[in-house]
C-alpha positions as CSV (number, residue, x, y, z in Angstrom):
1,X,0.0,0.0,0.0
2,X,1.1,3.6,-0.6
3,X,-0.3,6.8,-0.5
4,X,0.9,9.6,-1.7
5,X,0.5,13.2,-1.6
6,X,1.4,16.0,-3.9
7,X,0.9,19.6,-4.2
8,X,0.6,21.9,-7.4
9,X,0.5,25.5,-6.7
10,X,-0.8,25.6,-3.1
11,X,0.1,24.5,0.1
12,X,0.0,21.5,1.7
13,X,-3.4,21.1,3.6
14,X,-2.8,20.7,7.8
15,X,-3.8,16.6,8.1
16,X,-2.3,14.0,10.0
17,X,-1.7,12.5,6.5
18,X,-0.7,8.6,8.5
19,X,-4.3,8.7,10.0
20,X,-5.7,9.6,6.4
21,X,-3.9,7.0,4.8
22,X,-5.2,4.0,7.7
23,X,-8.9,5.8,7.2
24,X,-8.2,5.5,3.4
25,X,-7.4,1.6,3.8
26,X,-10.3,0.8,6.2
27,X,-12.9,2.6,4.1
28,X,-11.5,0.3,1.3
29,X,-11.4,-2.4,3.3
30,X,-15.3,-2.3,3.8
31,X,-16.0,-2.5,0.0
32,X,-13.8,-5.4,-0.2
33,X,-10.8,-3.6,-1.5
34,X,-7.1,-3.4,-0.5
35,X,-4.8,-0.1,-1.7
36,X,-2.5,-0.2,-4.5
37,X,-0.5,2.7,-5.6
38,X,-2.6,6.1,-4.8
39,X,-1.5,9.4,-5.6
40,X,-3.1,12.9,-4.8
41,X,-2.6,16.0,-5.9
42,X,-3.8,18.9,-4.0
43,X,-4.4,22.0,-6.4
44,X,-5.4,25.7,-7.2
45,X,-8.7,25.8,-9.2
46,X,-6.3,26.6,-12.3
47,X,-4.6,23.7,-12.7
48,X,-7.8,21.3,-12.2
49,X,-9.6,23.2,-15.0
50,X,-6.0,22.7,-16.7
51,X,-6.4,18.8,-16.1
52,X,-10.1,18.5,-16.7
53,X,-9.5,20.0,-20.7
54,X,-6.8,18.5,-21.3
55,X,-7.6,14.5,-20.0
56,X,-11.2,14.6,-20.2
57,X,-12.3,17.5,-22.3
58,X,-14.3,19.3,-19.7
59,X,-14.0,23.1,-20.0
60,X,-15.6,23.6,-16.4
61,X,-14.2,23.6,-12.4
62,X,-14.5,20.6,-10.1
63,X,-13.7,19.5,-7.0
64,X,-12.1,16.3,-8.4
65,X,-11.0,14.5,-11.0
66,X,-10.2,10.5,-10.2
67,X,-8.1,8.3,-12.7
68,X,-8.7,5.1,-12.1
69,X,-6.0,2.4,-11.8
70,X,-7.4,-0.1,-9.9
71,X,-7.0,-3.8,-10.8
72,X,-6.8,-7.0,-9.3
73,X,-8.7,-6.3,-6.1
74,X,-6.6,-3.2,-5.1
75,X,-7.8,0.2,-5.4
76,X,-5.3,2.4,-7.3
77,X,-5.5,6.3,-8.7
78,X,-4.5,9.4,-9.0
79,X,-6.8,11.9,-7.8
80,X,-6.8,15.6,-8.1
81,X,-8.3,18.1,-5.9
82,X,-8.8,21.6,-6.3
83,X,-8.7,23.0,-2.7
84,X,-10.2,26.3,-4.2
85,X,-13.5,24.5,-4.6
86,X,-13.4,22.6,-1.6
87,X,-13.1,25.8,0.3
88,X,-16.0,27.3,-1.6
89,X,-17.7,24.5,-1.3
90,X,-17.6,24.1,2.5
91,X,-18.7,27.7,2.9
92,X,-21.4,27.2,0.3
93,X,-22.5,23.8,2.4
94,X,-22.0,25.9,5.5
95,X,-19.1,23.1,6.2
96,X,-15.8,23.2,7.9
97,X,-13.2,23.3,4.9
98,X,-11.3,20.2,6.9
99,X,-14.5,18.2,6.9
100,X,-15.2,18.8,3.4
101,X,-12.2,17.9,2.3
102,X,-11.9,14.7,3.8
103,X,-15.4,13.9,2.0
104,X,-13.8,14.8,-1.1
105,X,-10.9,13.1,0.1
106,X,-12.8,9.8,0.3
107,X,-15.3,10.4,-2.7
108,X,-12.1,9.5,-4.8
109,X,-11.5,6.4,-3.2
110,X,-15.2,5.3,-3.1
111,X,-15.5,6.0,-7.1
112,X,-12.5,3.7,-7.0
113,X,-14.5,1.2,-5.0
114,X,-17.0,1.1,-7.8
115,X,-19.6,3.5,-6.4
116,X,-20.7,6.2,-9.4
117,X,-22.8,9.6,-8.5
118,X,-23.5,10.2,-12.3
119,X,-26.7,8.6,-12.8
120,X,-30.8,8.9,-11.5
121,X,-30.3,8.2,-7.6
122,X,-26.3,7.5,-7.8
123,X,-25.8,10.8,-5.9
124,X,-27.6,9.9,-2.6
125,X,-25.7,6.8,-2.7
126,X,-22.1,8.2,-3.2
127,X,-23.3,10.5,-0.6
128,X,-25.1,7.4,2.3
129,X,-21.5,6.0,1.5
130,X,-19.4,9.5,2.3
131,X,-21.4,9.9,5.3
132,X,-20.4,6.4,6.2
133,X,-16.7,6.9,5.4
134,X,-16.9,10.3,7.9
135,X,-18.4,8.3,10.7
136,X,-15.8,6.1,10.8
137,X,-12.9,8.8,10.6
138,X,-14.9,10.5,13.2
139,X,-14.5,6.9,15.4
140,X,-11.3,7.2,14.6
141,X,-10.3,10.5,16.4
């Protein structure tokens, strides 16, 4: 297993990263999943509209953008997250920006796991599982 994470342009967000990386296991441990090789890369809202033309031909923002690697039972990525939007985001949600990024945090890995949040009623269940990922950070601290 390894987890790895990046900046581009900003800095490094305050999160004890060895915690994340066991929450990140265990959450993929409930869908049946070990961790492979993930990578994240923590960006301005710049370079994720930079990355979403250029790989997937999406002239908008996001949040996050997940390439998925994963094979043979083992979840494996990179993921791309503009910390821009999640701060907007959390203010917009009312939300603490640490809290919201952990959700997004996590929303890579559970697209990983399989879960979409694309299609008729998808989004309420990416979202029961987020809320279930936060619980058990929350257990953890």
């Amino acid at each position: 297993m390894t987890i790895e994470f990046f900046t581009e342009g900003v800095a490094m967000p305050a999160l004890d990263y060895d915690s994340v990386r066991r929450w990140i296991a265990d959450v993929a441990r409930e869908h049946c999943f070990g961790v492979g090789q993930l990578n994240y890369c923590f960006c301005n809202d710049a370079y994720i509209l930079k990355t979403n033309v250029d790989f997937l031909g999406h002239d908008y923002y996001t949040d996050i953008i997940t390439f998925d690697y994963t094979h043979d039972g083992l979840v494996a990525g990179d993921i791309v997250i503009s910390l821009d939007t999640v701060a907007s985001n959390a203010a917009g949600l009312g939300q603490e920006y640490c809290r919201e990024l952990l959700r997004v945090i996590i929303h890579g890995v559970l697209h990983l796991c399989g879960i979409d949040d694309k299609g008729p009623g998808e989004r309420e269940i990416m979202e029961s599982h987020e809320n279930a990922a936060l619980a058990m950070w929350d257990a953890l601290s």
